[in-house]
mmJSON file of the N, C-alpha and C atoms, coordinates in Angstrom:
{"data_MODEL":{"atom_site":{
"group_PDB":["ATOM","ATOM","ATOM","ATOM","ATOM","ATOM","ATOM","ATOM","ATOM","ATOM","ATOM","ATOM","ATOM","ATOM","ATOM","ATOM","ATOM","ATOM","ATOM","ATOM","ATOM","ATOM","ATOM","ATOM","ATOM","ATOM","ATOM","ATOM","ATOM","ATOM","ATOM","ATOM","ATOM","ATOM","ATOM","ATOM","ATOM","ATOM","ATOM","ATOM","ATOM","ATOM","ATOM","ATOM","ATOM","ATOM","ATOM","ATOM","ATOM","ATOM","ATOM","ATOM","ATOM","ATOM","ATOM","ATOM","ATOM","ATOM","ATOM","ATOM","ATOM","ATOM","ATOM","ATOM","ATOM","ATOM","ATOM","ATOM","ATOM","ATOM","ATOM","ATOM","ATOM","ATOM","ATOM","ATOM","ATOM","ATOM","ATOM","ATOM","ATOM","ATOM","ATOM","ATOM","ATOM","ATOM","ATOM","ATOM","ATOM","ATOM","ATOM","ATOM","ATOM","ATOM","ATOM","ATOM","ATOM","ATOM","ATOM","ATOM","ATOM","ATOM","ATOM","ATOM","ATOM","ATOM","ATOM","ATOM","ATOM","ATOM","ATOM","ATOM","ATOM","ATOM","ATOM","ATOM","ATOM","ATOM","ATOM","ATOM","ATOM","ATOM","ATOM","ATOM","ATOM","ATOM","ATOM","ATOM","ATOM","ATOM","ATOM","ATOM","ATOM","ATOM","ATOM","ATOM","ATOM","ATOM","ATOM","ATOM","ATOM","ATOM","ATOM","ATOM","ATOM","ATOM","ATOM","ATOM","ATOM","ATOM","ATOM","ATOM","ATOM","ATOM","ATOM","ATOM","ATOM","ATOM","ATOM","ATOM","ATOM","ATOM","ATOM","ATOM","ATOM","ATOM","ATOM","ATOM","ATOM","ATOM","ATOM","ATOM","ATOM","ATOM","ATOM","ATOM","ATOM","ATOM","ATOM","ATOM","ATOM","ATOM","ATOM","ATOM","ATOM","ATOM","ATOM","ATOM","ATOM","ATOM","ATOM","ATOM","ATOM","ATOM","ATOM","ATOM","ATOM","ATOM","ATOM","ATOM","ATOM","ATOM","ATOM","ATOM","ATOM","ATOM","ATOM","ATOM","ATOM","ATOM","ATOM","ATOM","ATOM"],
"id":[1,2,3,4,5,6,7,8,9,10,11,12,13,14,15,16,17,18,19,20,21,22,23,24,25,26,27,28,29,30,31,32,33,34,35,36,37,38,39,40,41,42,43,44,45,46,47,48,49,50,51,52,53,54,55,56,57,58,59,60,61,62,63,64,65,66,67,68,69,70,71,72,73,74,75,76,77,78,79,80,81,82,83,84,85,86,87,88,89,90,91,92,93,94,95,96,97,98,99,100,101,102,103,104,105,106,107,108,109,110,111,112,113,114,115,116,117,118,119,120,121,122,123,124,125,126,127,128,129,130,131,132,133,134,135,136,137,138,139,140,141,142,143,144,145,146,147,148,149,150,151,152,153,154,155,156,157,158,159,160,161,162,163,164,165,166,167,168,169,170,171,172,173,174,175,176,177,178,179,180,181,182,183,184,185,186,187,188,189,190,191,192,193,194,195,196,197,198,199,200,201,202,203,204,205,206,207,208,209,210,211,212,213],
"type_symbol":["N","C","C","N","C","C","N","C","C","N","C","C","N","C","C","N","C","C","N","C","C","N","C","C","N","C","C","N","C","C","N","C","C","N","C","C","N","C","C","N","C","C","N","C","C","N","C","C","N","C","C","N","C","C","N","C","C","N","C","C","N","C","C","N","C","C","N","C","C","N","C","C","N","C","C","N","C","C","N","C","C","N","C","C","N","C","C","N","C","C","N","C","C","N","C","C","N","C","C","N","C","C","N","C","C","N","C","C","N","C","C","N","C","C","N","C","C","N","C","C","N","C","C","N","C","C","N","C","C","N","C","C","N","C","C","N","C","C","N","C","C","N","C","C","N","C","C","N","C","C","N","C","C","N","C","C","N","C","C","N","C","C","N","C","C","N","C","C","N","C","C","N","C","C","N","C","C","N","C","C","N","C","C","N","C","C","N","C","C","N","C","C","N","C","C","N","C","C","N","C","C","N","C","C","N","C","C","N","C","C","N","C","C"],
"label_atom_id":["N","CA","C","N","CA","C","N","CA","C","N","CA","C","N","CA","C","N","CA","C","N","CA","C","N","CA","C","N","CA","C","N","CA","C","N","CA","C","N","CA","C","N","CA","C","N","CA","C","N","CA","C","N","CA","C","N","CA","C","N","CA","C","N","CA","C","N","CA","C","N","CA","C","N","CA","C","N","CA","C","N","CA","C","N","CA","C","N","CA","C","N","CA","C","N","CA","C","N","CA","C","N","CA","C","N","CA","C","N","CA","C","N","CA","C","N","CA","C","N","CA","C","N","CA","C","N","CA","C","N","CA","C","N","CA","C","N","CA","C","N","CA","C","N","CA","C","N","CA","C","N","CA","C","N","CA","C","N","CA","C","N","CA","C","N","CA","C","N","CA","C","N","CA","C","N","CA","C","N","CA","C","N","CA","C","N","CA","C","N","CA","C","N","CA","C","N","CA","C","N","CA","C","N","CA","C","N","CA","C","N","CA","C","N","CA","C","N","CA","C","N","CA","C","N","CA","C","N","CA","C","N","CA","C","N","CA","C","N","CA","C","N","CA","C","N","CA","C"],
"label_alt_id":[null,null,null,null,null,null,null,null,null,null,null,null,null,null,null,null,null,null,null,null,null,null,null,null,null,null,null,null,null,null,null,null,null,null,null,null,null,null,null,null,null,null,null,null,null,null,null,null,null,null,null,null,null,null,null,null,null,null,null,null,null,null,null,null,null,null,null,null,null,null,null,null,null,null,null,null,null,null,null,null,null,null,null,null,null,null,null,null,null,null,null,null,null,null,null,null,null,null,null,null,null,null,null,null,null,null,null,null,null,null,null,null,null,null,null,null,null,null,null,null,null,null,null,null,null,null,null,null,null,null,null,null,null,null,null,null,null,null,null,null,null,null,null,null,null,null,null,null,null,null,null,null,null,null,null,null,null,null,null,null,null,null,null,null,null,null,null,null,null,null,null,null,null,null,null,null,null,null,null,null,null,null,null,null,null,null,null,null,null,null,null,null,null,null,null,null,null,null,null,null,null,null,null,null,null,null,null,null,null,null,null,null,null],
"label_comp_id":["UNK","UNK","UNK","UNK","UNK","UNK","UNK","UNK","UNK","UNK","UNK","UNK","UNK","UNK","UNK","UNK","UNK","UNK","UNK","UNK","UNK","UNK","UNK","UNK","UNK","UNK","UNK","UNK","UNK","UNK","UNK","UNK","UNK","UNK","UNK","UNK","UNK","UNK","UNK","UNK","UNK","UNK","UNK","UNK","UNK","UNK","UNK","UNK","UNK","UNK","UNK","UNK","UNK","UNK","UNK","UNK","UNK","UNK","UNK","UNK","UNK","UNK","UNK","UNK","UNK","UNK","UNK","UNK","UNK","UNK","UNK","UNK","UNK","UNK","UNK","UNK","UNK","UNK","UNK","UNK","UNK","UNK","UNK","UNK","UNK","UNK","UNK","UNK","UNK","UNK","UNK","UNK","UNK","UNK","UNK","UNK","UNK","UNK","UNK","UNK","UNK","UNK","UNK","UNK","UNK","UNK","UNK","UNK","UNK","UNK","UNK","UNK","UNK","UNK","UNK","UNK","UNK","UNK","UNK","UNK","UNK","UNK","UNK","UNK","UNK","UNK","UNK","UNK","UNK","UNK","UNK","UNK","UNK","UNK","UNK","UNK","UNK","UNK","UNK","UNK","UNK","UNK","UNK","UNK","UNK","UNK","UNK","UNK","UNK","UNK","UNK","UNK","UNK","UNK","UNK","UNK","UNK","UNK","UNK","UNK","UNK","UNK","UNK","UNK","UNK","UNK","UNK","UNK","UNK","UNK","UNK","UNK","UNK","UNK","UNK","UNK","UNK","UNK","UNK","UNK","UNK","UNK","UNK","UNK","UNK","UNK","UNK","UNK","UNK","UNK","UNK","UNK","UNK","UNK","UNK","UNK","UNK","UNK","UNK","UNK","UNK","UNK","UNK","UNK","UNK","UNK","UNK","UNK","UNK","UNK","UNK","UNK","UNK"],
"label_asym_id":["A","A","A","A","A","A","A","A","A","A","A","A","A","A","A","A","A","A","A","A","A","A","A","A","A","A","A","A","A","A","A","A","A","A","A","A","A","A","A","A","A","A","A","A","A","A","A","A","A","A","A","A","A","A","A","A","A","A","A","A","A","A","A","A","A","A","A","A","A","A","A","A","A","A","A","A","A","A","A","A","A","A","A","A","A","A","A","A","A","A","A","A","A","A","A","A","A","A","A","A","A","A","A","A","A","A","A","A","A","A","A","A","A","A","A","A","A","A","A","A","A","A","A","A","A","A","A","A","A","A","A","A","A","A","A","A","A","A","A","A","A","A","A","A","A","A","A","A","A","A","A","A","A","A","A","A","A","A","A","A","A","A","A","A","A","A","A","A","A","A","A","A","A","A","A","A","A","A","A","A","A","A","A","A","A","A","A","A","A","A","A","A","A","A","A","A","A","A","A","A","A","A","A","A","A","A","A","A","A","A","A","A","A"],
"label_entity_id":["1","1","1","1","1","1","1","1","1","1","1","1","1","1","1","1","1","1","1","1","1","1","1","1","1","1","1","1","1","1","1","1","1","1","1","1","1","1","1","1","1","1","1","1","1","1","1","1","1","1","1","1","1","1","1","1","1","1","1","1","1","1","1","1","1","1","1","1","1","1","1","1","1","1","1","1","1","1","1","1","1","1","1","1","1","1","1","1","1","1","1","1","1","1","1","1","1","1","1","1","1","1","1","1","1","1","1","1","1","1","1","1","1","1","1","1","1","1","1","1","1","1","1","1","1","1","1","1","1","1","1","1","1","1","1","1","1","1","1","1","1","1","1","1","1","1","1","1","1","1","1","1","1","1","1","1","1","1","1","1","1","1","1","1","1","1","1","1","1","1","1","1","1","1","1","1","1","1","1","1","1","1","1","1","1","1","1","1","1","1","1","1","1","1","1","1","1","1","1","1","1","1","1","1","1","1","1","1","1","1","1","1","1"],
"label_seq_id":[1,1,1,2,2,2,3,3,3,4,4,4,5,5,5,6,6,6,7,7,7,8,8,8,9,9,9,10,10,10,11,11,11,12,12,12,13,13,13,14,14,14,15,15,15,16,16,16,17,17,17,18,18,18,19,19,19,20,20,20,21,21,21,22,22,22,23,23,23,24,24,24,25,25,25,26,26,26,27,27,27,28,28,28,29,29,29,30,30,30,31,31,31,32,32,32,33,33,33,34,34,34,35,35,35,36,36,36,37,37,37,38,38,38,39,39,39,40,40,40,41,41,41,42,42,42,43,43,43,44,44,44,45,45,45,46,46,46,47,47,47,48,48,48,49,49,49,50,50,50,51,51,51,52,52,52,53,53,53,54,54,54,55,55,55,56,56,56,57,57,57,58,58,58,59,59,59,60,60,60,61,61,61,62,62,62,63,63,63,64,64,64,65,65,65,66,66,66,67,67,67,68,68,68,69,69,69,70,70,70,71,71,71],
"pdbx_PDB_ins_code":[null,null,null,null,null,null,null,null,null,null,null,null,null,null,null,null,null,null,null,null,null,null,null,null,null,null,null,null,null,null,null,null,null,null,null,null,null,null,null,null,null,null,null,null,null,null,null,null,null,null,null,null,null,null,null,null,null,null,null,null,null,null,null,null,null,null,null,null,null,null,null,null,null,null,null,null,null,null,null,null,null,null,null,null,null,null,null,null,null,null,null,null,null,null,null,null,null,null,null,null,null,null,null,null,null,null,null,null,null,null,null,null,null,null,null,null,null,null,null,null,null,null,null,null,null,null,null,null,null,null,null,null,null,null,null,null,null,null,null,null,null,null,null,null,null,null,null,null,null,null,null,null,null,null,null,null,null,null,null,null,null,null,null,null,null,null,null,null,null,null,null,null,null,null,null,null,null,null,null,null,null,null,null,null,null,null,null,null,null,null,null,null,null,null,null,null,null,null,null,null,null,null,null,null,null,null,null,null,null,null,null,null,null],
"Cartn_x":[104.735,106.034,106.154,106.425,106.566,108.145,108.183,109.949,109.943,111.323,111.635,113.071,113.173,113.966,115.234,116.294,117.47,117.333,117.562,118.095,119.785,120.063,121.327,122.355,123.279,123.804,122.98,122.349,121.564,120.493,119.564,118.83,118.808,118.329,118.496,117.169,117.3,116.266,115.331,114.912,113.743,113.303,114.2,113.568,112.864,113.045,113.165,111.38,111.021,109.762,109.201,109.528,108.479,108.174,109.176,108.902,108.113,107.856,106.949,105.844,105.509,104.2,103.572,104.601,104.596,104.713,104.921,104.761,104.463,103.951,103.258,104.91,105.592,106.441,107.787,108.841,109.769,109.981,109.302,109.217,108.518,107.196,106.822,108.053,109.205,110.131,110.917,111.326,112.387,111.657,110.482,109.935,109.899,109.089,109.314,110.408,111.928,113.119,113.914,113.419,114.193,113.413,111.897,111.478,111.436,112.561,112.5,111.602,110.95,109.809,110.125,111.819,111.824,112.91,113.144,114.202,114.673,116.125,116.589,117.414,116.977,117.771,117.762,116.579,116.009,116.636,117.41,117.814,117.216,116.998,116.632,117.471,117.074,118.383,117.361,118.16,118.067,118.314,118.929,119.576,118.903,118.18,117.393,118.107,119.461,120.285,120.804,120.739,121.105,121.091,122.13,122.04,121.997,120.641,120.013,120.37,121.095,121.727,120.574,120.614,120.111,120.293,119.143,119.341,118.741,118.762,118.181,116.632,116.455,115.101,114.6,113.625,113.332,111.654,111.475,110.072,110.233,108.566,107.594,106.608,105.777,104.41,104.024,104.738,104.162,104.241,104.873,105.225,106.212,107.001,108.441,108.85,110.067,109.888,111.214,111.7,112.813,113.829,114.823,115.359,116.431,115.731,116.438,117.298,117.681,119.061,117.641,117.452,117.012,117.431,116.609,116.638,117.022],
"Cartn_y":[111.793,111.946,110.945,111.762,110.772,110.01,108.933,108.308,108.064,108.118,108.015,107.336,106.04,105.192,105.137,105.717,105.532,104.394,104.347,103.486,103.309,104.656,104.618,105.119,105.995,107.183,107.809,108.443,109.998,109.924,111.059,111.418,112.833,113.573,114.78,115.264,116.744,117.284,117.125,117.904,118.132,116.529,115.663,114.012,113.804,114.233,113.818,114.083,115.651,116.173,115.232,115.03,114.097,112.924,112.38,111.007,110.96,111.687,111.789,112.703,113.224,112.94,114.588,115.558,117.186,117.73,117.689,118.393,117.331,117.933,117.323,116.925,118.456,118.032,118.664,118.544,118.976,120.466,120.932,122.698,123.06,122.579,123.015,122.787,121.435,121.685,122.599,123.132,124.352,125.408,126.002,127.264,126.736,125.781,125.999,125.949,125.514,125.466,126.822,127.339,128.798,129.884,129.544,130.945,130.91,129.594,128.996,128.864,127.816,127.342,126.061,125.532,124.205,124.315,123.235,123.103,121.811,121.577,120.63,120.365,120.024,119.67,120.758,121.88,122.7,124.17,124.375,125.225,125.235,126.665,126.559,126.414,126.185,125.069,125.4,126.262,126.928,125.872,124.955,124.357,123.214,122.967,121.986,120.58,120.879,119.559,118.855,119.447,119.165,117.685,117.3,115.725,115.48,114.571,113.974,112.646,112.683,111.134,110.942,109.321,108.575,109.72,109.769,110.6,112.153,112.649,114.114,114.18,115.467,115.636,116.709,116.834,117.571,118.403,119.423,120.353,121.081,120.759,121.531,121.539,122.915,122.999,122.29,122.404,121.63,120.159,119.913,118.545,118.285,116.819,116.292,115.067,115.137,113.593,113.474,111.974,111.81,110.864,110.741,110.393,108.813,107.774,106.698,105.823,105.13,103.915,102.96,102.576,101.455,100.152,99.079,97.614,97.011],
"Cartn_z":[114.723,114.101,112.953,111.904,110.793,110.54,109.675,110.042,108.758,108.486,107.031,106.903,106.419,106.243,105.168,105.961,105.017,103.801,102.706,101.62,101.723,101.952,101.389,102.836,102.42,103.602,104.089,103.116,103.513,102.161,102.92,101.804,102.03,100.511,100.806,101.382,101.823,102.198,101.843,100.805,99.685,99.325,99.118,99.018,100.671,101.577,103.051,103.211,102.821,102.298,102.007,100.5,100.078,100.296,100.841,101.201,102.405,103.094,104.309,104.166,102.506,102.415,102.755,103.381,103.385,102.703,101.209,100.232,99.542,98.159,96.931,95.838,95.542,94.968,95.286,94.311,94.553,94.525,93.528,93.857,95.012,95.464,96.825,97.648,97.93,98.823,98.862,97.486,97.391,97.449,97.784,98.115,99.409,100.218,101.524,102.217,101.86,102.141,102.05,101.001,100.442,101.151,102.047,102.788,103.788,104.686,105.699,106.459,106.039,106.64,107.344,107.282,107.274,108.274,109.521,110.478,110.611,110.426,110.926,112.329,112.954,114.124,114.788,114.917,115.437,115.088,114.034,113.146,111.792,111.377,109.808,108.667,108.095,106.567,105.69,104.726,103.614,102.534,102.81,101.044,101.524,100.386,99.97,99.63,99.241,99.01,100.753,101.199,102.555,103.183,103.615,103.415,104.672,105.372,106.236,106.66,107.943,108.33,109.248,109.43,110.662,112.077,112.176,114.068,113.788,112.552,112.123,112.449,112.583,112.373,111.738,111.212,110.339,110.813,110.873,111.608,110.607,109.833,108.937,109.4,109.312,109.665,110.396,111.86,113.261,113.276,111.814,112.001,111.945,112.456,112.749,112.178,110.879,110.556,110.998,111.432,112.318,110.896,110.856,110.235,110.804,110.075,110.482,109.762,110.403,109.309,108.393,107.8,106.542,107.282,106.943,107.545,106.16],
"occupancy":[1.0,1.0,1.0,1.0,1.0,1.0,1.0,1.0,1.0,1.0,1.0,1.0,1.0,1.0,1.0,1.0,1.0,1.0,1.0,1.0,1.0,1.0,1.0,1.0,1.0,1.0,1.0,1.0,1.0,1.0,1.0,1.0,1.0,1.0,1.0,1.0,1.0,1.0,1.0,1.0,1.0,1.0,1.0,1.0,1.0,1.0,1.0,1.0,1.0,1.0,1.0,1.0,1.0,1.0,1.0,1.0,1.0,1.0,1.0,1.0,1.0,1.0,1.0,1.0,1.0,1.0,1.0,1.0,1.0,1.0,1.0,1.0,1.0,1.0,1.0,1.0,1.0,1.0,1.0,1.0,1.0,1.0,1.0,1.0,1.0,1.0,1.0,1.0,1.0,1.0,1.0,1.0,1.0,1.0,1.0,1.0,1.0,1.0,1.0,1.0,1.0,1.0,1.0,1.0,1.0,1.0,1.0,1.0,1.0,1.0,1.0,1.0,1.0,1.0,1.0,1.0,1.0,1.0,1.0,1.0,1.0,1.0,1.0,1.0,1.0,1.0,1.0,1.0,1.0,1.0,1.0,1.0,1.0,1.0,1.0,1.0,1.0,1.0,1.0,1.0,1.0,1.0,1.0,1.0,1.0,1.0,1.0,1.0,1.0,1.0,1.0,1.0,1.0,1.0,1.0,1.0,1.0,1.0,1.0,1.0,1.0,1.0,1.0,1.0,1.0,1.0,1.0,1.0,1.0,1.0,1.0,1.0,1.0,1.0,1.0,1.0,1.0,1.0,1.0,1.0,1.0,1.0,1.0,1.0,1.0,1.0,1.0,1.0,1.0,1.0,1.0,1.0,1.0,1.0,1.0,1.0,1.0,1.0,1.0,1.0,1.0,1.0,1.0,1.0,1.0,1.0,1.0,1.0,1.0,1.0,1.0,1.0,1.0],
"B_iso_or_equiv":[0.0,0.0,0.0,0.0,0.0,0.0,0.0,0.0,0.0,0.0,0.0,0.0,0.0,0.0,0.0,0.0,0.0,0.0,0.0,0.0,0.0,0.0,0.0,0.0,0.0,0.0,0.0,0.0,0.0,0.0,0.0,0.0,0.0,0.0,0.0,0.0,0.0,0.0,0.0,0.0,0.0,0.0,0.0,0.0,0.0,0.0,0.0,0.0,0.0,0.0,0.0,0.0,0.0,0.0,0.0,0.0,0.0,0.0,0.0,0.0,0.0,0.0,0.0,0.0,0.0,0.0,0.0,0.0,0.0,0.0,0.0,0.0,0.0,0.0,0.0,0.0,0.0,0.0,0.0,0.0,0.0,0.0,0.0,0.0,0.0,0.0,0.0,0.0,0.0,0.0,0.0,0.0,0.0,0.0,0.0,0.0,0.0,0.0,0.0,0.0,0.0,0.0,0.0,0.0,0.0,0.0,0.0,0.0,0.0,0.0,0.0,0.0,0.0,0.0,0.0,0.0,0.0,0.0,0.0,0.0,0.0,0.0,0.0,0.0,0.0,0.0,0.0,0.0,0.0,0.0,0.0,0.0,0.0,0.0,0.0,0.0,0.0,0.0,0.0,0.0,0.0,0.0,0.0,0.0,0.0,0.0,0.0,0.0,0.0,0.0,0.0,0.0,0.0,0.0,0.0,0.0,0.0,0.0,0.0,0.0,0.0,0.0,0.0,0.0,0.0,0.0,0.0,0.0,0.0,0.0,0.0,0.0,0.0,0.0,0.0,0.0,0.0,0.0,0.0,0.0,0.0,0.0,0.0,0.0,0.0,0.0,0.0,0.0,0.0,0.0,0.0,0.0,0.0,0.0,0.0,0.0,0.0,0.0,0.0,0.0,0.0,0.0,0.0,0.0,0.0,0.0,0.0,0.0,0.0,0.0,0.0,0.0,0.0],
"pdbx_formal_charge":[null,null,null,null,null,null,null,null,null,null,null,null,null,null,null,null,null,null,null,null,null,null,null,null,null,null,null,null,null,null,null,null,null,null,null,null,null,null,null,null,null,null,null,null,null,null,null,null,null,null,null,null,null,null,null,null,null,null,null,null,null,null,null,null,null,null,null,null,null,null,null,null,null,null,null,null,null,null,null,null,null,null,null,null,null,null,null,null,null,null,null,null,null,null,null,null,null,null,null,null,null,null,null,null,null,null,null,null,null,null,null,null,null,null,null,null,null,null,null,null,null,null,null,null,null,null,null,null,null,null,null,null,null,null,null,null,null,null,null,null,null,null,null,null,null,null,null,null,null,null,null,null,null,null,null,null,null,null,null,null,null,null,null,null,null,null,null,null,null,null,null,null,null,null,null,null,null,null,null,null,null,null,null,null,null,null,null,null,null,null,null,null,null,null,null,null,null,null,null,null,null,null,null,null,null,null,null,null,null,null,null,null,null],
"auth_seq_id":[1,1,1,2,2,2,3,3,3,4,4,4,5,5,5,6,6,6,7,7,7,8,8,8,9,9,9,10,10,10,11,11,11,12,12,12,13,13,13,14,14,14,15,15,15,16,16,16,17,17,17,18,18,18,19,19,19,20,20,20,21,21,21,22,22,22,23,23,23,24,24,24,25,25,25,26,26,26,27,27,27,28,28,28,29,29,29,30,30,30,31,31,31,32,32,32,33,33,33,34,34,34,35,35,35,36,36,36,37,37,37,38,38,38,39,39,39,40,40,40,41,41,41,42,42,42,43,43,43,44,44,44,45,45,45,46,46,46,47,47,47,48,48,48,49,49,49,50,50,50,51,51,51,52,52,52,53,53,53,54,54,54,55,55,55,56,56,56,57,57,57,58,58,58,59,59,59,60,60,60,61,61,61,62,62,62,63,63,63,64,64,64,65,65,65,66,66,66,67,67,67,68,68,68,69,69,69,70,70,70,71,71,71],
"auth_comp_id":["UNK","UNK","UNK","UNK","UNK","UNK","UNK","UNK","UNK","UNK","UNK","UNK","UNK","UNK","UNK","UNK","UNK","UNK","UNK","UNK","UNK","UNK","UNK","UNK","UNK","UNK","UNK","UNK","UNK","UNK","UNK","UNK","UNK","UNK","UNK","UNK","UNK","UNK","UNK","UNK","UNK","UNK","UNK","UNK","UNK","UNK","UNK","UNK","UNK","UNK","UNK","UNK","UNK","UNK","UNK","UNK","UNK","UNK","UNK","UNK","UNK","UNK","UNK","UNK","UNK","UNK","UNK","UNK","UNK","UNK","UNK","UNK","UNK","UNK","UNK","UNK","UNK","UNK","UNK","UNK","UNK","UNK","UNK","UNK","UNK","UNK","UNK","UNK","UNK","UNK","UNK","UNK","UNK","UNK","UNK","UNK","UNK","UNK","UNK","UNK","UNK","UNK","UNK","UNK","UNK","UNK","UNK","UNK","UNK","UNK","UNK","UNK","UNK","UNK","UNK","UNK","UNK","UNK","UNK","UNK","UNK","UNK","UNK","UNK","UNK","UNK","UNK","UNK","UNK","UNK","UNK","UNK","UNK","UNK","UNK","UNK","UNK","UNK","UNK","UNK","UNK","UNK","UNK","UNK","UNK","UNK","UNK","UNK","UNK","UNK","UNK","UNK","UNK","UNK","UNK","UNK","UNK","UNK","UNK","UNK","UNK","UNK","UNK","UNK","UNK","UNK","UNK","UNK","UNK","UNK","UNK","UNK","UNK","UNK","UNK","UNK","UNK","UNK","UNK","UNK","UNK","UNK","UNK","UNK","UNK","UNK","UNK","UNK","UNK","UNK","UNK","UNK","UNK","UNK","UNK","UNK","UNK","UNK","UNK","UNK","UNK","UNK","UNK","UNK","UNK","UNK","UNK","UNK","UNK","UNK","UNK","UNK","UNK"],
"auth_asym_id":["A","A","A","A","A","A","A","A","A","A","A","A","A","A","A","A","A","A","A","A","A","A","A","A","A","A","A","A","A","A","A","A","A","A","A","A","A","A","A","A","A","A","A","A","A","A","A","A","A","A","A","A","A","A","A","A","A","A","A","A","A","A","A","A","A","A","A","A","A","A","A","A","A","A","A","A","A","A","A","A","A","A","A","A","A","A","A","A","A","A","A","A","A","A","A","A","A","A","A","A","A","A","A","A","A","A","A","A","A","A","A","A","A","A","A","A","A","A","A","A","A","A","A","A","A","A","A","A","A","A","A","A","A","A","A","A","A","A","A","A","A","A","A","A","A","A","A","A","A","A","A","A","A","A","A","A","A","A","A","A","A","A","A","A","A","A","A","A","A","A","A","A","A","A","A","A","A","A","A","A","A","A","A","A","A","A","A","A","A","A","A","A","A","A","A","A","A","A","A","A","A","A","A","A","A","A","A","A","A","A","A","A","A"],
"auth_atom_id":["N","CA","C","N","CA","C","N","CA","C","N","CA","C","N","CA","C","N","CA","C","N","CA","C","N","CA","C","N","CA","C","N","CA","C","N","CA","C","N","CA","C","N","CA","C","N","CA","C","N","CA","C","N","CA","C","N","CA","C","N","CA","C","N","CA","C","N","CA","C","N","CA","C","N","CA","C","N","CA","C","N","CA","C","N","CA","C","N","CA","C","N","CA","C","N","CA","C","N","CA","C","N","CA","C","N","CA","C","N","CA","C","N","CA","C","N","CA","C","N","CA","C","N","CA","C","N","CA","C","N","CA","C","N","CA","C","N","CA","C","N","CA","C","N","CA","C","N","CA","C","N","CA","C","N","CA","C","N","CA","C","N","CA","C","N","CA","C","N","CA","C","N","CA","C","N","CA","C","N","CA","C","N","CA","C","N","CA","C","N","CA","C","N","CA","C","N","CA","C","N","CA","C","N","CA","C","N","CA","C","N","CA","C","N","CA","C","N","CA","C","N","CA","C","N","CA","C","N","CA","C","N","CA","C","N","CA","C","N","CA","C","N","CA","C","N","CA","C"],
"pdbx_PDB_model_num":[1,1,1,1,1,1,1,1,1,1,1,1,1,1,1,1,1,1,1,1,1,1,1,1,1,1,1,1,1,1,1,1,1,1,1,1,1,1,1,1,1,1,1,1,1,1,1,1,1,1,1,1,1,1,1,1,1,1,1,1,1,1,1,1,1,1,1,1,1,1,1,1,1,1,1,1,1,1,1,1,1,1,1,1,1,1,1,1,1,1,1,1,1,1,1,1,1,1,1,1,1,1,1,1,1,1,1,1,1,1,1,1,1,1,1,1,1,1,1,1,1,1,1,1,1,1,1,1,1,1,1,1,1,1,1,1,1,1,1,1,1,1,1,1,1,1,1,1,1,1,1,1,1,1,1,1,1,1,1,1,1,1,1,1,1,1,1,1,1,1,1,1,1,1,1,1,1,1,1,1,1,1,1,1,1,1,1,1,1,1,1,1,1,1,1,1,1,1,1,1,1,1,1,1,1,1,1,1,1,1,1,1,1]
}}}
């Protein structure tokens, strides 16, 4: 499981992607987001802006990145 560290409130989806290293860029996130390939919190989420708090999780391609608060 990959973890990805709040900066701020939230991060969005498609940043959430890349920062954990599952896609290359930001258009790969919005095609895999827009042909639902992507689940948060064990539902699929279409919008790529989708804003990711501490405690979310996120399942792409058999993988899971968990979403945490920033130190």
């Amino acid at each position: 499981m990959e973890v990805v560290r709040l900066r701020d409130e939230y991060i969005k989806l498609s940043q959430a992607l890349k920062a954990a290293g599952l896609v290359d860029s930001g258009v790969d996130a919005k095609y895999a987001i827009l042909d639902g390939e992507v689940k948060v919190n064990g539902q699929v989420e279409y919008q790529r802006g989708k804003k990711l708090r501490a405690g979310d999780e996120v399942s792409f391609h058999g993988e899971t990145i968990r979403i945490e608060a920033g130190t």
